[in-house]
Steps between C-alpha positions, in 0.01 A plus 500: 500500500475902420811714413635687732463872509816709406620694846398849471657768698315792422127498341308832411200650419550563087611119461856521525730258748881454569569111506765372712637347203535762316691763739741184531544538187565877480716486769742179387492714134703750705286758407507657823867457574601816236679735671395853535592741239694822603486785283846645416361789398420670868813590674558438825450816670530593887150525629455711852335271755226768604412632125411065454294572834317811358413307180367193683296692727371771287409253210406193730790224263684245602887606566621336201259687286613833640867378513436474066337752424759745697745313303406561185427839585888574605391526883341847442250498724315779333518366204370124577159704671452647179552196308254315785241744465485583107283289296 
């Protein structure tokens, strides 16, 4: 009578696998049940539906992404580019 093998969800090429077992595990620790963390530090500011548009276009990003970054820029427009665009 042999063992039997653990269940493996995901094998790959440098050796390492997720076990069934283990992501149960993760999951029941409530690891992934944290909520999000907002930053209090970025007010909310009034963002112009086509300057989001521009910066989602222009810089191929997700809305979100562009949505932030225009945040935390004050919704200047000019001013996100420049932040977008210096290293």
């Amino acid at each position: 009578m042999s063992r039997p093998e653990p269940e493996v969800i995901v094998n790959y090429q440098d050796g390492y696998a997720y076990s069934k077992g283990k992501m149960e595990e993760a999951f029941r620790s409530g690891l992934f049940e944290k909520p999000a963390q907002k930053s209090k530090d970025t007010p909310k500011v009034a963002c112009k539906k086509e300057d989001i548009d521009l910066i989602m276009n222009e810089f191929e990003i997700p809305r979100a992404q562009a949505e932030k970054t225009l945040q935390e820029n004050g919704g200047d427009l000019m001013k996100t580019i420049k932040a977008m665009i210096t290293p």
